[in-house]
Jmol script that loads the backbone (N, CA, C; Angstrom):
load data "model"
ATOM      1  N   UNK A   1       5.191   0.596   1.039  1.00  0.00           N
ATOM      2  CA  UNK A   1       4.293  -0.514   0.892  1.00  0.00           C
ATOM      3  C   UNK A   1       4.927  -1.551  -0.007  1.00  0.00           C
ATOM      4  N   UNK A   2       4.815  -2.660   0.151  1.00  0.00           N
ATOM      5  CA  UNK A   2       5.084  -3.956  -0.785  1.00  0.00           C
ATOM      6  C   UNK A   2       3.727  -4.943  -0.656  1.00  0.00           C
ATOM      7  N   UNK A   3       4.300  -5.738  -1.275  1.00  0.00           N
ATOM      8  CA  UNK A   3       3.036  -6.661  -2.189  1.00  0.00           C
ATOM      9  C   UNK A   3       3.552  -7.869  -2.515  1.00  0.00           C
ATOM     10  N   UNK A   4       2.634  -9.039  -2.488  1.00  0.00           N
ATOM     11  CA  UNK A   4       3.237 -10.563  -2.906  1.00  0.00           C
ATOM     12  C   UNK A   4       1.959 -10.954  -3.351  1.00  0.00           C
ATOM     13  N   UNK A   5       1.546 -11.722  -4.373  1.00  0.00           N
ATOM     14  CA  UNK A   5       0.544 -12.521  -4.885  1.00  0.00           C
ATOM     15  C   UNK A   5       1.253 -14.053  -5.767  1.00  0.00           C
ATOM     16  N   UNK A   6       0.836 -14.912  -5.122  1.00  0.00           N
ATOM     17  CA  UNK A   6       0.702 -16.010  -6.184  1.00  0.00           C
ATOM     18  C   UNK A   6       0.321 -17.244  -5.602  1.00  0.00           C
ATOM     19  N   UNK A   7      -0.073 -18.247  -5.978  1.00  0.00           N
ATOM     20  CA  UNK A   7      -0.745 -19.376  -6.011  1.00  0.00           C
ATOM     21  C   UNK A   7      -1.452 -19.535  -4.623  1.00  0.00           C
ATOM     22  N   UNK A   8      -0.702 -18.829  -3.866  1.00  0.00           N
ATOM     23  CA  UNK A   8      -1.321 -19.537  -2.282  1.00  0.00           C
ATOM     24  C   UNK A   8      -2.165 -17.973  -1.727  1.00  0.00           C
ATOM     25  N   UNK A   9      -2.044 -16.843  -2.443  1.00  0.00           N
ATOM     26  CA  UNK A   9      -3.461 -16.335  -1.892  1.00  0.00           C
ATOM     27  C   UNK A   9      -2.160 -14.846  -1.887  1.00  0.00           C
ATOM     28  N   UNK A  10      -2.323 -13.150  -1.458  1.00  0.00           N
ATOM     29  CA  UNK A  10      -1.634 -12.277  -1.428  1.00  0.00           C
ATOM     30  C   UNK A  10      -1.582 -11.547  -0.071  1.00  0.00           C
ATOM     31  N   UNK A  11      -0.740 -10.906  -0.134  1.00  0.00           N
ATOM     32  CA  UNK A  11      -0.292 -10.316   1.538  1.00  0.00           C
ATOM     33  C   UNK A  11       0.326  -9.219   1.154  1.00  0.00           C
ATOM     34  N   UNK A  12       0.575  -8.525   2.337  1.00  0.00           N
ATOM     35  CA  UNK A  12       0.962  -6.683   1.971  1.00  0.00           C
ATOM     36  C   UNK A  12       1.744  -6.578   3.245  1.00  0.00           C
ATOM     37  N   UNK A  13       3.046  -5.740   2.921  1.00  0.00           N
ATOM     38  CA  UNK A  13       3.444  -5.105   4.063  1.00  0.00           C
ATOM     39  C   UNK A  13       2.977  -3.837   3.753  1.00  0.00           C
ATOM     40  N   UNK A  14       3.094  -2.818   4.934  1.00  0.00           N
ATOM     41  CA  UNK A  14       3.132  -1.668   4.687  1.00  0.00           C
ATOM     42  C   UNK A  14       3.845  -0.981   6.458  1.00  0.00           C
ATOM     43  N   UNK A  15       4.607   0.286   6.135  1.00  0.00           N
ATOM     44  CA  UNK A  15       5.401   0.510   6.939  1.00  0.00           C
ATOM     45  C   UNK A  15       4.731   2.236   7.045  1.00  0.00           C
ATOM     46  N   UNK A  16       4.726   3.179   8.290  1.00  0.00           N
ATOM     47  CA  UNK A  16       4.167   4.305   8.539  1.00  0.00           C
ATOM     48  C   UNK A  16       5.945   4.961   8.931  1.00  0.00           C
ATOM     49  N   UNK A  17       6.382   5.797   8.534  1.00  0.00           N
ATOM     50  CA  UNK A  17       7.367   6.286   9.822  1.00  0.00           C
ATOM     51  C   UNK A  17       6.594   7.972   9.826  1.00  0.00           C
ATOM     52  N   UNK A  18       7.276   8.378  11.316  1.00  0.00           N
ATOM     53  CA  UNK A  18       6.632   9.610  11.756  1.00  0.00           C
ATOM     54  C   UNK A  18       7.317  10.713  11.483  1.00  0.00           C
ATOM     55  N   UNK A  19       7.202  12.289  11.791  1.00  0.00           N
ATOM     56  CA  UNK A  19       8.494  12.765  10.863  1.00  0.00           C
ATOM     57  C   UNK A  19       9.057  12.774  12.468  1.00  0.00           C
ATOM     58  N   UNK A  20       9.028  12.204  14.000  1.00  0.00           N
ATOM     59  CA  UNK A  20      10.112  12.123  14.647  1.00  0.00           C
ATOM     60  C   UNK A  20      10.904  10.675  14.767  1.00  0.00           C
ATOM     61  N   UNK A  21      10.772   9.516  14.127  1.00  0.00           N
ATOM     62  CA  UNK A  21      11.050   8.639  13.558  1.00  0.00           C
ATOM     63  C   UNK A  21      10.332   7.283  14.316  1.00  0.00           C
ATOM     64  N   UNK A  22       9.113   7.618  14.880  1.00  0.00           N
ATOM     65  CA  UNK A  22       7.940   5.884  14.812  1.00  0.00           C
ATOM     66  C   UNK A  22       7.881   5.158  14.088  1.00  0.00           C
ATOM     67  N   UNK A  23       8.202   3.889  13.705  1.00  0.00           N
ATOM     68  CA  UNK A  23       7.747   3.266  12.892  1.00  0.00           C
ATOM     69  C   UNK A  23       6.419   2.459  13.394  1.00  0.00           C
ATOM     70  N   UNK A  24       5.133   2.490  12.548  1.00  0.00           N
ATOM     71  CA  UNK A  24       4.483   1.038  12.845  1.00  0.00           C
ATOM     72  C   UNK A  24       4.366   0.534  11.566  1.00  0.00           C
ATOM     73  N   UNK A  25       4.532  -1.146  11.798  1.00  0.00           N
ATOM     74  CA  UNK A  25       4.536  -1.735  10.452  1.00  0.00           C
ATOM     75  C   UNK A  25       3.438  -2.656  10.653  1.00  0.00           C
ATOM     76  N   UNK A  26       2.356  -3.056   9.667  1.00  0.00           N
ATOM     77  CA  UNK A  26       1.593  -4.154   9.560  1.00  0.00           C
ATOM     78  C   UNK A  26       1.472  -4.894   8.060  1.00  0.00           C
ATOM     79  N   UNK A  27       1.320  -6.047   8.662  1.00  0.00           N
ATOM     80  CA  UNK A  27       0.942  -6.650   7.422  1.00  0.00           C
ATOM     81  C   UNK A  27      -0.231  -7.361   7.153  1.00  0.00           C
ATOM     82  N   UNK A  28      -0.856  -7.726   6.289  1.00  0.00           N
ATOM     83  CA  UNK A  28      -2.058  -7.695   5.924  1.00  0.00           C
ATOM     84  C   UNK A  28      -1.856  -9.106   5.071  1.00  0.00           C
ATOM     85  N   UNK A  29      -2.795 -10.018   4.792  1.00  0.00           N
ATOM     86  CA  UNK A  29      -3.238 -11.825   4.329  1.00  0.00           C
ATOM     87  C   UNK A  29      -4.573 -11.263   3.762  1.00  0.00           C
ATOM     88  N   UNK A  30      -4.609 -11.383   2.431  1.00  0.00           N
ATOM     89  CA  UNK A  30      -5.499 -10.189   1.592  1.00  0.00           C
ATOM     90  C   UNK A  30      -6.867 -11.412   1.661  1.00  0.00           C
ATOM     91  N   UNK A  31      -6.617 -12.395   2.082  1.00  0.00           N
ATOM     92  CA  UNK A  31      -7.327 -13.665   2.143  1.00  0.00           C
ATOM     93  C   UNK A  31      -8.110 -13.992   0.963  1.00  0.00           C
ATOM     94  N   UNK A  32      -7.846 -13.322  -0.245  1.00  0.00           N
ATOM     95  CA  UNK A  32      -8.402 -14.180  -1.390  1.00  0.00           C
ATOM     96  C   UNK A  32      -7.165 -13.689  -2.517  1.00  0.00           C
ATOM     97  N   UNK A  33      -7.351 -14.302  -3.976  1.00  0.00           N
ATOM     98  CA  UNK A  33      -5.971 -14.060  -4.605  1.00  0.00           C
ATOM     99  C   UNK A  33      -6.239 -12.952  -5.364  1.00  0.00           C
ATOM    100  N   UNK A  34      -5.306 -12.545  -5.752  1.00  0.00           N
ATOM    101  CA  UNK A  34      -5.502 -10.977  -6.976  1.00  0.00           C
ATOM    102  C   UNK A  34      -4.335 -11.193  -7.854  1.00  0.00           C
ATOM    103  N   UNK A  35      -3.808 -10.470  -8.513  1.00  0.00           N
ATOM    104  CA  UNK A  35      -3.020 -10.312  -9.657  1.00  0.00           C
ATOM    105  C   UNK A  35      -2.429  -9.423  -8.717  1.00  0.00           C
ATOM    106  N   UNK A  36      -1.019  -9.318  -9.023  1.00  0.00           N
ATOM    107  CA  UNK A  36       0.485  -8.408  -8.204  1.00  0.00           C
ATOM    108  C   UNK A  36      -0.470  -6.881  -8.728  1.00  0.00           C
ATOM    109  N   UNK A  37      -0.848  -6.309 -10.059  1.00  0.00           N
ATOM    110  CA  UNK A  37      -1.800  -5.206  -9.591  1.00  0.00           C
ATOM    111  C   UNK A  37      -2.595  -4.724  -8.887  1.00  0.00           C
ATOM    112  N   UNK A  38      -3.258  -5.680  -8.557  1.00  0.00           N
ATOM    113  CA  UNK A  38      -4.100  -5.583  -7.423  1.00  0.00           C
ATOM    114  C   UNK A  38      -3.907  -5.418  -6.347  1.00  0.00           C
ATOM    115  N   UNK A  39      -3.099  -6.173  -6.087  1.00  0.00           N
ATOM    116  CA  UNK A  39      -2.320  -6.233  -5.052  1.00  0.00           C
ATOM    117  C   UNK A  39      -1.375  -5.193  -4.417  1.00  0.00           C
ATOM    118  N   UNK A  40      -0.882  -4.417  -5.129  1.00  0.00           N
ATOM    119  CA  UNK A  40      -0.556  -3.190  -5.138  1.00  0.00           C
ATOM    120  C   UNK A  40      -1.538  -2.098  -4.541  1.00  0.00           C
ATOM    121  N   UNK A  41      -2.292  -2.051  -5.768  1.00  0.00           N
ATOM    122  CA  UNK A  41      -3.624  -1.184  -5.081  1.00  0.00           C
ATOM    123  C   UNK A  41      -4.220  -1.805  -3.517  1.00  0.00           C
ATOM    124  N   UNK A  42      -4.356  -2.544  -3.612  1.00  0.00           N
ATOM    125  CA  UNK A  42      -4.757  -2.955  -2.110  1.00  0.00           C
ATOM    126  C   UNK A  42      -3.558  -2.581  -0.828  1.00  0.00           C
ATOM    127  N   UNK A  43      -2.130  -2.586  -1.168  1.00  0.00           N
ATOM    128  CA  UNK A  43      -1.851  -2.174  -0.668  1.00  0.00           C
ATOM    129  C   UNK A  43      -1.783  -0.883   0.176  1.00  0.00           C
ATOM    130  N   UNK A  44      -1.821  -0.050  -1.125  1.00  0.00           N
ATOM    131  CA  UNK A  44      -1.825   1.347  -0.945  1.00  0.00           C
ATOM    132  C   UNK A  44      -2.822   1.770  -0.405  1.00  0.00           C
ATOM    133  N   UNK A  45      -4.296   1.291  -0.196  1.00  0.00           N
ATOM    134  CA  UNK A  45      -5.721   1.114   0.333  1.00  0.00           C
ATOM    135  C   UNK A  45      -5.251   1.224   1.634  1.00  0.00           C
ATOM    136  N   UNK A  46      -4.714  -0.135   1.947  1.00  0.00           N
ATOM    137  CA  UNK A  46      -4.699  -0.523   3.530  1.00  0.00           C
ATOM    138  C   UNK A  46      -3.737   0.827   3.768  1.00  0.00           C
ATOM    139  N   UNK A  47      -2.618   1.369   3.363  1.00  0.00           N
ATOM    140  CA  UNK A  47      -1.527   2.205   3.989  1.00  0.00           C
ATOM    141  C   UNK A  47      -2.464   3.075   4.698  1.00  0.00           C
ATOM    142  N   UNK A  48      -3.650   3.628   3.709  1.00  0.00           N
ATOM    143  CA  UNK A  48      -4.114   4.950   3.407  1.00  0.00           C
ATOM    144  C   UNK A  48      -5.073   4.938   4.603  1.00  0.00           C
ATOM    145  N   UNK A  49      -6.352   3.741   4.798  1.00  0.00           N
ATOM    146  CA  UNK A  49      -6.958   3.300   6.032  1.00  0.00           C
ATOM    147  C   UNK A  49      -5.922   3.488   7.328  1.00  0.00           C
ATOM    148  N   UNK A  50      -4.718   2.671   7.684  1.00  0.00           N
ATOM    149  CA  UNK A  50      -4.087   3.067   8.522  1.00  0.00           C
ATOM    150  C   UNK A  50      -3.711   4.571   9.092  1.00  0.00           C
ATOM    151  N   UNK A  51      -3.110   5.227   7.681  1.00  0.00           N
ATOM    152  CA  UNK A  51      -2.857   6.178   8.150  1.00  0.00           C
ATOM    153  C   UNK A  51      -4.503   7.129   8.270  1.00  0.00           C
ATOM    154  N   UNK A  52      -5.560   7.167   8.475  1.00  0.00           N
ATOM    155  CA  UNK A  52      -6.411   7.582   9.001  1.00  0.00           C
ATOM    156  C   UNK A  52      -6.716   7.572   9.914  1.00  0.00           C
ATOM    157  N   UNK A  53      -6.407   6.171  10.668  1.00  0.00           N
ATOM    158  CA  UNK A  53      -6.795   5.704  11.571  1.00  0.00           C
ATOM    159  C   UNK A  53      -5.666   6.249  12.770  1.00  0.00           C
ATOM    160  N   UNK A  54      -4.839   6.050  12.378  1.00  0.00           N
ATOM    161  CA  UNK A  54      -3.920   7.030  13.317  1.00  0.00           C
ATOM    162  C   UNK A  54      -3.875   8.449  13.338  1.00  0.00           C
ATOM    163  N   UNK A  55      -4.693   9.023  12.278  1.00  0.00           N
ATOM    164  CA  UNK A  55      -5.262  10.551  12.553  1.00  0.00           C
ATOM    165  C   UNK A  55      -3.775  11.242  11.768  1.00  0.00           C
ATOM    166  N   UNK A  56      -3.146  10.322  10.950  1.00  0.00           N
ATOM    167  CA  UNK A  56      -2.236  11.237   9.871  1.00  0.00           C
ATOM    168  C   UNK A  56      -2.613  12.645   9.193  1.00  0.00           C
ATOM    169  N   UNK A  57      -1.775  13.646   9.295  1.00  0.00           N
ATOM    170  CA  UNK A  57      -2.212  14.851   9.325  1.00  0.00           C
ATOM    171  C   UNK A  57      -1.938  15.409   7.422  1.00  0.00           C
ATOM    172  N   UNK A  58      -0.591  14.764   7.399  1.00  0.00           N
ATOM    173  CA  UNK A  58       0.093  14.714   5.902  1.00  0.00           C
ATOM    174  C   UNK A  58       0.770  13.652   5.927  1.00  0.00           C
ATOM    175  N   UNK A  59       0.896  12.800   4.861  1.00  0.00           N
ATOM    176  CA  UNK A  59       1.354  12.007   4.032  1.00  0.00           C
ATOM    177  C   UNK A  59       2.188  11.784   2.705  1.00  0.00           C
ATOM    178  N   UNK A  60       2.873  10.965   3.027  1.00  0.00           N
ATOM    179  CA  UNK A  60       4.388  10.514   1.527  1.00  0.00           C
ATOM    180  C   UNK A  60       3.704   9.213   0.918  1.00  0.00           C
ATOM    181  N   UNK A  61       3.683   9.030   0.284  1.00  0.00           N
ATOM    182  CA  UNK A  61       3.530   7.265  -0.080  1.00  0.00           C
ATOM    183  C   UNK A  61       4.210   7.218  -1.222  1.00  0.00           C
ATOM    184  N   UNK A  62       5.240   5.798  -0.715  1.00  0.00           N
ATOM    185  CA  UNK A  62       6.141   5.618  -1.473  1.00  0.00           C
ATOM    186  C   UNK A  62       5.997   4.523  -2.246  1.00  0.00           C
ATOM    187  N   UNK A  63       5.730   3.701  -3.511  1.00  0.00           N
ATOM    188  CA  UNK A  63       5.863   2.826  -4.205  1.00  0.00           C
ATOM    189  C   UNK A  63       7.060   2.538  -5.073  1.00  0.00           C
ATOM    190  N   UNK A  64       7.382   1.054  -5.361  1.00  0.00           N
ATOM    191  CA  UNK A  64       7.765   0.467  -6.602  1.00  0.00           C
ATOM    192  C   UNK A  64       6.888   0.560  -7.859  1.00  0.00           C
ATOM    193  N   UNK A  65       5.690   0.648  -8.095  1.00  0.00           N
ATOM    194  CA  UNK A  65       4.864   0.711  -8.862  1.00  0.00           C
ATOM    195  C   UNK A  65       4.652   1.507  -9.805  1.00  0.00           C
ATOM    196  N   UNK A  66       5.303   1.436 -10.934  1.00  0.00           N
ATOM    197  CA  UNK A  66       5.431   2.193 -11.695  1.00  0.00           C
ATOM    198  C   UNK A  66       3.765   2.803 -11.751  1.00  0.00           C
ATOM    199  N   UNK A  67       3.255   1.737 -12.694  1.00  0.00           N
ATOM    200  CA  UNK A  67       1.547   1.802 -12.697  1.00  0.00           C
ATOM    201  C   UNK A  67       1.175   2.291 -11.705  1.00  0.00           C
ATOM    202  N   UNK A  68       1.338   2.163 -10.782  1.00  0.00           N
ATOM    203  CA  UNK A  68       0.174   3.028  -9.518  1.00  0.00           C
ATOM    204  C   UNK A  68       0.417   4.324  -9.361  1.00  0.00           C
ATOM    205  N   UNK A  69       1.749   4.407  -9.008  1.00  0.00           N
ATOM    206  CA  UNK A  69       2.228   5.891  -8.986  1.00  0.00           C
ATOM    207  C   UNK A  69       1.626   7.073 -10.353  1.00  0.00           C
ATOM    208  N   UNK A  70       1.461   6.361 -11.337  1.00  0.00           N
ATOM    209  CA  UNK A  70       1.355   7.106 -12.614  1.00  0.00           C
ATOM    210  C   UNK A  70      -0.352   6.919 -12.918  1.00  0.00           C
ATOM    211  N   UNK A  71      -0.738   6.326 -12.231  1.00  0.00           N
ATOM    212  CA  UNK A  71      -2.624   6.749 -12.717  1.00  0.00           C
ATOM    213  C   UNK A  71      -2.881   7.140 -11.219  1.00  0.00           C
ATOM    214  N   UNK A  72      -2.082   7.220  -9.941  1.00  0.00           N
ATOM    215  CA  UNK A  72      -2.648   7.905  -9.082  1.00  0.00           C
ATOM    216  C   UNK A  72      -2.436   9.816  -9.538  1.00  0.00           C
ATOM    217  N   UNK A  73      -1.079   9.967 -10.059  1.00  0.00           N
ATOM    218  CA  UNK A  73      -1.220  11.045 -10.338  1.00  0.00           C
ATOM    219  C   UNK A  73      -1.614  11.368 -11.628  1.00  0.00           C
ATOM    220  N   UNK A  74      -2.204  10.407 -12.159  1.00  0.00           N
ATOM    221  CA  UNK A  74      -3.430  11.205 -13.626  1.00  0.00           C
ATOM    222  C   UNK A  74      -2.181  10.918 -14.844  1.00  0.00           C
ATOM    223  N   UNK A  75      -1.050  10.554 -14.462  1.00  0.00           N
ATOM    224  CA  UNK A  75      -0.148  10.542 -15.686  1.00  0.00           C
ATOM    225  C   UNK A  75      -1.062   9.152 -16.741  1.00  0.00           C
ATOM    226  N   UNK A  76      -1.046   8.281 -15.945  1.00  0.00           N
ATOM    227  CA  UNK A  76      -1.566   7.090 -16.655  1.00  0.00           C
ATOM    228  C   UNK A  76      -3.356   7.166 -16.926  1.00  0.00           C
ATOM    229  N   UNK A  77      -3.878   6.440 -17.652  1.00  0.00           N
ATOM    230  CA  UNK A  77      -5.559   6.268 -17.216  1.00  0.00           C
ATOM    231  C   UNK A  77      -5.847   4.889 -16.684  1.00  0.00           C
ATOM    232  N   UNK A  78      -6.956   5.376 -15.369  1.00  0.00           N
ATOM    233  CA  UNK A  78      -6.822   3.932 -14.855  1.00  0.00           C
ATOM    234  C   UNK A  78      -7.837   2.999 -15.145  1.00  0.00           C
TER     235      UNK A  78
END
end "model"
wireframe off; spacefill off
backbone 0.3
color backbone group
């Protein structure tokens, strides 16, 4: 997943691969603005919706995010 926020509003990629190697990628126009934290989290939102929606059985999710990674797994408080 990646993330962009600033002046003109935030957007998200986010990328699925399969473990026989599918990729689907979408991206997302968050259509109002947030802070690059937020933005993050929203990312990881949309990954997580997707991969439901395609009936994902198990899941990796990979971030840059220091912060997210570390209060998703309880290291941080969120």
């Amino acid at each position: 997943m990646d993330e962009a926020s600033n002046r003109h509003g935030a957007g998200l990629g986010i990328v699925l691969i399969s473990p026989d190697g599918l990729v689907i990628e979408q991206t997302v126009n968050l259509g109002f603005t947030a802070s690059n934290n937020e933005a993050k989290y929203e990312a990881l939102l949309a990954g997580l919706k997707l991969a439901l929606y395609i009936k994902a059985t198990e899941l990796m999710v990979y971030s840059d995010s220091q912060l997210v990674v570390n209060q998703i797994l309880g290291d941080y408080e969120a």
